[in-house]
N, C-alpha and C positions, 0 to 999 in steps of 0.2 A: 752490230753484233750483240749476242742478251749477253747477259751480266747475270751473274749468281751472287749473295754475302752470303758466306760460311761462318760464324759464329762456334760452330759446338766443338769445339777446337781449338786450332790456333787461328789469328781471323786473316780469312782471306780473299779478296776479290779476284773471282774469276770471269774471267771472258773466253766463251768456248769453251778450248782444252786448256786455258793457260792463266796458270794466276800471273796476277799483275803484281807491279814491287806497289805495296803500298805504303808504303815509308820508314819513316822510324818509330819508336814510342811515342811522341806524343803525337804523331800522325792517326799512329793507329788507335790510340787513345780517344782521341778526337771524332773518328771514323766509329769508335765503339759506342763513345755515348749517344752518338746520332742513331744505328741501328739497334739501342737497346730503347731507345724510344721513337720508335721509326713513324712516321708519320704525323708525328708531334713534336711540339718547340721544344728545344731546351736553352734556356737563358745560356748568355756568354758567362755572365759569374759563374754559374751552377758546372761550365765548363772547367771555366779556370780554377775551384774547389775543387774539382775532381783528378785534374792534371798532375796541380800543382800544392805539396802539401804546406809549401811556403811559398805564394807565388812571387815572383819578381815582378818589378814595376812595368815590363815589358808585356805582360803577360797576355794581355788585350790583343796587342799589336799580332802578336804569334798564331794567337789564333785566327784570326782574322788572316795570316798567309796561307795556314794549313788550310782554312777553311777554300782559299782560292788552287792552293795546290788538288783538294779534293775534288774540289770541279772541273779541275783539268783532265785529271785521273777517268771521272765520269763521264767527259764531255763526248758525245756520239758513241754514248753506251746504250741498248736497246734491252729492255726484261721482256723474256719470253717466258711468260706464263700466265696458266689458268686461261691457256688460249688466247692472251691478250698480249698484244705488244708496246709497252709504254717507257717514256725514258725516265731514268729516276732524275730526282730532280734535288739539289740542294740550295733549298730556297731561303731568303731572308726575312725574320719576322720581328718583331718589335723585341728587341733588348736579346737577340739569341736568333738560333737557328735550327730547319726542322729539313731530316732526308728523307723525301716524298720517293716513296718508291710499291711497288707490286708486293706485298704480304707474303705472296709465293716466293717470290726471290729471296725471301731473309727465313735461314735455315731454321732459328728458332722460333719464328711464328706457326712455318707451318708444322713447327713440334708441338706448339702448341695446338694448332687448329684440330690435328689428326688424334692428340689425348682425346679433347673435347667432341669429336667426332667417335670416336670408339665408345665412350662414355656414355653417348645415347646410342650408338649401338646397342649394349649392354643390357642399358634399360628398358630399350626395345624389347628384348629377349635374342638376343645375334652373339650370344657369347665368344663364338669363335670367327667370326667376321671381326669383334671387337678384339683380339687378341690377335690377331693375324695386323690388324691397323697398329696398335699397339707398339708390338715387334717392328713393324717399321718406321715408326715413330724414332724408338729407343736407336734403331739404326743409324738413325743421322749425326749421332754425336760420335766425334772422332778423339777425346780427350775433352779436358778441363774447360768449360765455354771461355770464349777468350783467351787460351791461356798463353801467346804470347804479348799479350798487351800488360803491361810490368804497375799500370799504374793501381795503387791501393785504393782508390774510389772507383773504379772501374770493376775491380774483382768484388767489390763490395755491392757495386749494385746489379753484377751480374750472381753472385750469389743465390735468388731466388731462383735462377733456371735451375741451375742444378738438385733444387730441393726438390723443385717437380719432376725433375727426371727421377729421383729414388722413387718418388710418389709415385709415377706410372710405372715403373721397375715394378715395383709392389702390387698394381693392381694389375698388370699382368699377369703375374703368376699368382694371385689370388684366382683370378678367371680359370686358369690353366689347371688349378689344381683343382676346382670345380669341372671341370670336362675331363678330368681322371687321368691327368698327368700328372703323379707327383712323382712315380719312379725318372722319369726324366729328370725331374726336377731338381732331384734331391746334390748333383756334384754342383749345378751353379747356386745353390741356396747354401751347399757348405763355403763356396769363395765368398759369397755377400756376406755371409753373418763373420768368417774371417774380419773381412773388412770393414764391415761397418758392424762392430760387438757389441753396441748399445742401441742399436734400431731392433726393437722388440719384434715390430710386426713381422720382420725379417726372418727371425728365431723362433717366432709362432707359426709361421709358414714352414719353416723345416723340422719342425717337430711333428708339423700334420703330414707331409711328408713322407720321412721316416715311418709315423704309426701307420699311414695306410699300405707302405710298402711289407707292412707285415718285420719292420727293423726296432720292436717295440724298445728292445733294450736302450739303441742309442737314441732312438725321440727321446727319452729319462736322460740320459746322457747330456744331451743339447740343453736340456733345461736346464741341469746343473751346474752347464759349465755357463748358462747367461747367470745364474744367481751367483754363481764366484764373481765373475766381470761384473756385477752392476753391485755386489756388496761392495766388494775391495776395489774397484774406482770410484764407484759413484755415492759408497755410504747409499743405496738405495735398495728397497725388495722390487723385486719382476713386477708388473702390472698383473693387476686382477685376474688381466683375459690368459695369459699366461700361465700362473696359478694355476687355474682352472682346468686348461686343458692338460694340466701334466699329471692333477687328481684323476682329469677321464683316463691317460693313459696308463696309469697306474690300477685303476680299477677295470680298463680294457672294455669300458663300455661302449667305446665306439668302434666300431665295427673296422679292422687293417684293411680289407679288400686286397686285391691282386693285381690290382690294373685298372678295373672298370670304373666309370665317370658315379660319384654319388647321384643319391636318388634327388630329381626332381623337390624341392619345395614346396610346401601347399602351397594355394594361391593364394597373395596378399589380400589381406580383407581391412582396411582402414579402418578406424573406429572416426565417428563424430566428434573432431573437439569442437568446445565450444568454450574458447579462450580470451573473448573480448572480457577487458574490465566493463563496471558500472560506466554507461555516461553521465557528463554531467547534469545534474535536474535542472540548471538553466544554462542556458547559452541566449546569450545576449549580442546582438548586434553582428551574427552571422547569418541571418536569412537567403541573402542571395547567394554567399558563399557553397550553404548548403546544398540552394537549388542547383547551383551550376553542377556541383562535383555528383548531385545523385543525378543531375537529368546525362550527366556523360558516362558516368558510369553504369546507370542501367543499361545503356546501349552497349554491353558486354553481354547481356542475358542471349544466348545462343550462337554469338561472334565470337569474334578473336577475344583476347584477354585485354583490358583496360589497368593503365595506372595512372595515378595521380600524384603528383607532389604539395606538400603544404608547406610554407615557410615562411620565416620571419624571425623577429627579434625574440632573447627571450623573456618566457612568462606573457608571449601573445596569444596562447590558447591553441597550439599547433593540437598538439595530444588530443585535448575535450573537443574541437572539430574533427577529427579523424576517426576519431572510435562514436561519436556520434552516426557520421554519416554510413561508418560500416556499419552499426546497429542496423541504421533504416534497410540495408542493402541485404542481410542476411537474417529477418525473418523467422524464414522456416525450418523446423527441427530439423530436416538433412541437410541445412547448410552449413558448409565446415568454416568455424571461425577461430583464423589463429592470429595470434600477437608477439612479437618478438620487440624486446627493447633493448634497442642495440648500443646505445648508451655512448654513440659517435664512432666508438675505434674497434667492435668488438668483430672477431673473426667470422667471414663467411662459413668458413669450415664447423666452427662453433653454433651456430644459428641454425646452421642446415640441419645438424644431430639435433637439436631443439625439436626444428617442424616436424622430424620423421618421427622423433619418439611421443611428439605430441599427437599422430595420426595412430599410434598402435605397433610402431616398429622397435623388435627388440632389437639392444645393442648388435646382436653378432648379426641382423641382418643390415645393418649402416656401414660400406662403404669407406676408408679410409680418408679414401683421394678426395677433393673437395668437388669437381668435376664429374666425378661419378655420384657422389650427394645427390650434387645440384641435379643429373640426370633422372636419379632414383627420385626427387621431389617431383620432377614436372609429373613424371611417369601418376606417382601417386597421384595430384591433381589434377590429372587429361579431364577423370571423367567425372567432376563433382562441383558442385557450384562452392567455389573456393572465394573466402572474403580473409586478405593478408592485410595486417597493421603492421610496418618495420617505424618503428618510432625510435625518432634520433640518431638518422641516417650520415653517416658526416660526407660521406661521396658517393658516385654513380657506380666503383670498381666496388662498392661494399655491395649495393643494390642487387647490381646485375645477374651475382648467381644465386639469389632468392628467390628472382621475380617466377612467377607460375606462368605455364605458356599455354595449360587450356583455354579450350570457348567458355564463355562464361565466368572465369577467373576474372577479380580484383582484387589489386595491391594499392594500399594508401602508405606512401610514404613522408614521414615527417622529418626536417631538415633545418639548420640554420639556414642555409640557402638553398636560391632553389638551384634546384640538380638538372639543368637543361643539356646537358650530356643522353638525358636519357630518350631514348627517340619514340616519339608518337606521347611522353607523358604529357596531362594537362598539368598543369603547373599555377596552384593560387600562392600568394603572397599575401601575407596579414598586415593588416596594419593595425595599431594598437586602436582599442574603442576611442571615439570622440566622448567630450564629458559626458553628454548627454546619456550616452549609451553607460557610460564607468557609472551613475548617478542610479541609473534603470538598474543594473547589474547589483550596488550594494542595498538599494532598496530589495530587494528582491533575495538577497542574502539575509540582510537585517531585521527586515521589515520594516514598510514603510511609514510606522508611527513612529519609531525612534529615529530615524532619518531627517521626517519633517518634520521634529523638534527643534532641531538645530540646525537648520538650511544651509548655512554659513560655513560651520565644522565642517561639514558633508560635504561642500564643497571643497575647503581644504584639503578631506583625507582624498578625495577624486582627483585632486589637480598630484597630489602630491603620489599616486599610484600612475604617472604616466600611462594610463589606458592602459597597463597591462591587468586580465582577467587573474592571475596567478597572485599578483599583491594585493587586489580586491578581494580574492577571496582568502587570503591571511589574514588580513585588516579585519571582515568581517567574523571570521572565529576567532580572533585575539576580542573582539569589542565585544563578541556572545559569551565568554567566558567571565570575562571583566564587565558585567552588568552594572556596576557600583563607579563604573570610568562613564564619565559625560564624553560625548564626541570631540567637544573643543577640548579636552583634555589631551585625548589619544592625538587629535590634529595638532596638540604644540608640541610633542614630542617627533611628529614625522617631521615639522619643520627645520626639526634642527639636522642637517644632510649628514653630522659624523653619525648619528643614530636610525637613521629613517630604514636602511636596510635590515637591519634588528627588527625593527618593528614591522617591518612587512613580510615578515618570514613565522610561521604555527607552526610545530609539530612536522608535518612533510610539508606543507605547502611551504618551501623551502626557497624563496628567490633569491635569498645569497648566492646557492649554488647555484642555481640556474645561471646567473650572470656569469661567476667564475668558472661556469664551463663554459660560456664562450668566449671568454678572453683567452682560456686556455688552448684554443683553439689554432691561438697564431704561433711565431715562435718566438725566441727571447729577444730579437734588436724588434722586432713590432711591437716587443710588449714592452719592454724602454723606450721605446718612440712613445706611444701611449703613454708611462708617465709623465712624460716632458710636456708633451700637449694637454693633460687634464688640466692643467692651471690656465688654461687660456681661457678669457669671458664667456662664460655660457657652456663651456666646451669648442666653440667652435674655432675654426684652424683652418689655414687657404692651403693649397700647394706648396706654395710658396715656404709660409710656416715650416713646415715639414721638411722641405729641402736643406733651410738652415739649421735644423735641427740633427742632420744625418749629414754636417758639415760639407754643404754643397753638391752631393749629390744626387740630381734628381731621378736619377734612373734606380739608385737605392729607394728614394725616396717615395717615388711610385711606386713598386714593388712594397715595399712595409704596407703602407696605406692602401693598397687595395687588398693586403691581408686581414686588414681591421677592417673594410667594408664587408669581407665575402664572411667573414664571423659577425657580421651584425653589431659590430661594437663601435661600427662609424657608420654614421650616415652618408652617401654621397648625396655630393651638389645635383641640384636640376640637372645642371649641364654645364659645361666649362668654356662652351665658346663666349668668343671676346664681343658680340652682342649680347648676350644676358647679363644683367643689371650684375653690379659688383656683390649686393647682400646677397643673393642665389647661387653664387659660384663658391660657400665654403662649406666645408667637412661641419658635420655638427656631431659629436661623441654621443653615444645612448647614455641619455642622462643617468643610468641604473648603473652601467658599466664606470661610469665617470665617480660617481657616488666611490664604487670598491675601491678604483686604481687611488683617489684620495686618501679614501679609509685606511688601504694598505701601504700608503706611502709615507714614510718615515719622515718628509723635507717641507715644508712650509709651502705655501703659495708664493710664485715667483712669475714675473712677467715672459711671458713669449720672446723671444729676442727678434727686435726686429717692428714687434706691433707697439705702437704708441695707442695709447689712450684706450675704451673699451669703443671697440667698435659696434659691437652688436646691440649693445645697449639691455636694459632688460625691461 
């Protein structure tokens, strides 16, 4: 028989006409955080954090019955939908658990899916097809998502539905009041701005409203009673847009109407940006790299749209290969080239108003909702040979509502890791220059007379720049400024490791930062694990290491250390099977990264517990 999960609500499994008893609090708790990541893991700790705001030592076990009582619950449950009939499935996956079920059966996916579908409606031009989806979007919710599930990590990570539900609230009657209903409009926009009295957009919608309903007095009205609310709570003035429009109604230049839907738009006419930075005048030891990413991404030119990911450690040269190869790819004066640097954590919603207003779009024609952006971006670049640079991408959920979905569109995205979430991208990986290449790179900086002066220094300051292109080329503008510094001079100072990041940091070419943004990357027990392991020989550190380090446990232990692999701040092994030679199976720290966590650590050098002697040797 199908199975429904109701979410936008109180939560509850139904089969047929009839909900099932699904337990108590932490059943339903347990049952929530599975459908608020439905199709994907979620570790048992990240369970019992969310459960329990002190767990008890029990707590493993507990979950581990509910998790058996749930598949009881589901056992010979059938999902009927999207015409398919599948059984859901709550499956067991390394350190945690994931409920594999139909998208259609979980009420807030397809809230989501149906936004995101109206949203290219929209941008289509289907205003009112998009507001009719809309509308039954907003339908589905029957009160507070979750709201009988009591636990405070559950309401906390369901939080974000509700945001988007105000968000598609809003851009429905934005639409609506575009096709010339704001006299409807106007008794449900006086309850919302009741209710929510500091959601501006809210109060700009019933103020345009009011004006066009010919109620000009109380549009003024509305605006003054948001500037008492947002002085006298918030210590703040109205935003801009708000301003603005209570000047238009005060001077009655916009036209009240009676009814009828405003006039039609011109048609958007994009302007040409052309926002790539300079590339670099050399790149050294990426030739093939090159070749690969333009001979696949030319094969965008009149297909589908192509992306690429670039990745690696930092200060490997992600940036200067990406906006190289978008140079090669865009040419000709109608191709649009845009750049966005997203600096790891910065909002899609934020980036999207970037691309639009960098294409010619003023503010009041951009979209609130992030999903109608995203819309209004593709719309923009259907029909233009579009070349995007997202530089310093931290994830696939940042990526995906940037990417352009015309023929002929490419997107280069640059990343600590790479992002294989993202489907169909080609995906390079850097690896730092070999000497040879670091050697070719500072001659070519320097010039190669001062270079082959001092063969030896040269070598030092190469070895000492770990192949990354970012400290070579600091090195070489600290040694161009300091003409009166010999090479073996500058090379005794990198040798000494409390100083070597100093000195391979100019002006921007800045590799401190670079590195401390990606240690910053993990969280605070990976980045106390990290200082405990810096002191190990070489950097390097087994498993093993690690586990005694995070007092025995290895499922902790795992978990930290492949937070330090996926930020590049540890190197993984070859491989870990019990054939591969013992010196191939350990962690090696990026010696740059190892460099800071020393620099910044207050406590002397102390032995690993557990390792005898240096094993690595140097």
């Amino acid at each position: 028989m199908s199975i429904l999960f109701r979410c936008l609500g109180d939560l509850e499994v139904v089969r047929g006409n009839r909900v099932l008893p699904a337990g108590g609090p932490l059943q339903l708790g347990l049952l929530a955080m599975l459908l608020l990541h439905a199709n994907h893991s979620v570790s048992a700790d990240r369970i019992v954090a969310t459960l329990w705001p002190d767990p008890p030592d029990t707590a493993l076990g507990q979950v581990q019955t509910r998790v058996w009582r749930l598949r009881q619950l589901l056992h010979g449950s059938v999902v009927e939908a999207s015409g398919v009939r599948s059984h859901p499935k709550l499956v067991t996956r390394t350190g945690g658990y994931a409920l594999m079920v139909d998208p259609a059966a979980v009420d807030h996916l397809v809230f989501d899916d149906e936004v995101r579908r109206a949203t290219e409606l929209l941008a289509a031009g289907h205003p009112q097809d998009a507001a009719a989806l809309l509308r039954h979007a907003l339908s589905l919710f029957r009160g507070p998502p979750f709201g009988n599930v009591p636990a405070p990590g559950v309401q906390a990570e369901a939080a974000p539905i509700e945001r988007r539900r105000l968000a598609a609230l809003e851009l429905r009657i934005e639409v609506e009041l575009g096709l010339g209903q704001h006299t409807h409009l106007i008794a449900e926009l006086q309850e919302l701005v009741a209710a929510h009295p500091f959601q501006e957009r809210l109060r700009l919608h019933l103020m345009r409203a009011l004006h066009r309903s010919g109620r000009r007095a109380e549009a003024v009205g509305a605006y003054r009673d948001g500037h008492r609310t947002m002085v006298d709570g918030a210590g703040l003035e109205p935003n801009r847009e708000l301003k603005d429009l209570h000047q238009v109604i005060l001077r009655s230049d916009e036209p009240a109407g009676a009814g009828g839907a405003r006039p039609a738009p011109p048609p958007l006419r994009p302007r040409t940006a052309r926002e790539l930075p300079a590339g670099p005048v050399t790149l050294v030891g990426r030739c093939d790299q090159v070749a690969g990413l333009v001979g696949f991404l030319e094969a965008a030119d009149g297909a589908g749209p192509r992306t690429a990911v670039i990745s690696g450690p930092p200060g490997v040269g992600r940036t200067a290969l990406a906006v190289s190869v978008a140079h090669a790819l865009s040419k000709e004066p109608t191709h649009v080239q845009l750049f966005s640097r997203l600096d790891g954590a910065a909002s899609p919603c934020q980036v999207l108003h970037q691309l639009l207003r960098a294409q010619g779009l003023a503010d009041v024609d951009i979209p609130a909702d992030v999903h109608a952006r995203s819309a209004l971006f593709r719309s923009v670049t259907a029909s233009r040979r579009t070349v995007l640079v997202l530089d310093d991408a931290d994830s696939e959920d940042v990526v995906r509502p940037l990417l352009p979905a015309g023929p002929g569109t490419v997107t280069l995205v640059t990343s600590l890791r790479p992002l294989t979430a993202l489907d169909g991208a080609l995906q390079v990986d850097l690896d730092p220059l070999c000497a040879a290449e670091g050697m070719r790179l500072l001659q070519a900086l320097l010039g190669p007379e001062r270079v082959d002066a001092e063969p030896d220094a040269a070598t030092r300051i190469v070895a000492a720049c770990v192949g990354r292109p970012l400290a070579l080329r600091a090195a070489a503008a600290r040694l161009a400024v300091r003409r009166h510094w010999s090479l073996t001079r500058y090379a005794a100072v990198l040798d000494d490791d409390e100083h070597r990041l100093g000195a391979l940091s100019f002006a921007d070419l800045d590799l401190r930062s670079a590195v401390a943004a990606s240690c910053a990357r993990v969280d605070d027990r990976a980045l106390a694990l990290l200082r405990r392991l810096a002191v190990a020989p070489d950097g390097v550190f087994t498993a093993a290491d690690a586990e005694r380090l995070v007092e025995g446990s290895r499922h902790l232990a795992d978990e930290l250390v492949e937070q330090l692999v996926e930020a590049r701040v540890v190197r993984p092994p070859a491989s870990d099977r019990a054939d591969v030679p013992v010196g191939d199976r350990g962690y090696r720290i990026d010696e740059l990264c190892r460099l800071l966590v020393l620099e910044r650590s207050s406590s002397g050098p102390r032995r690993v517990p557990g390792r005898e002697g240096n094993e690595s040797g140097r």
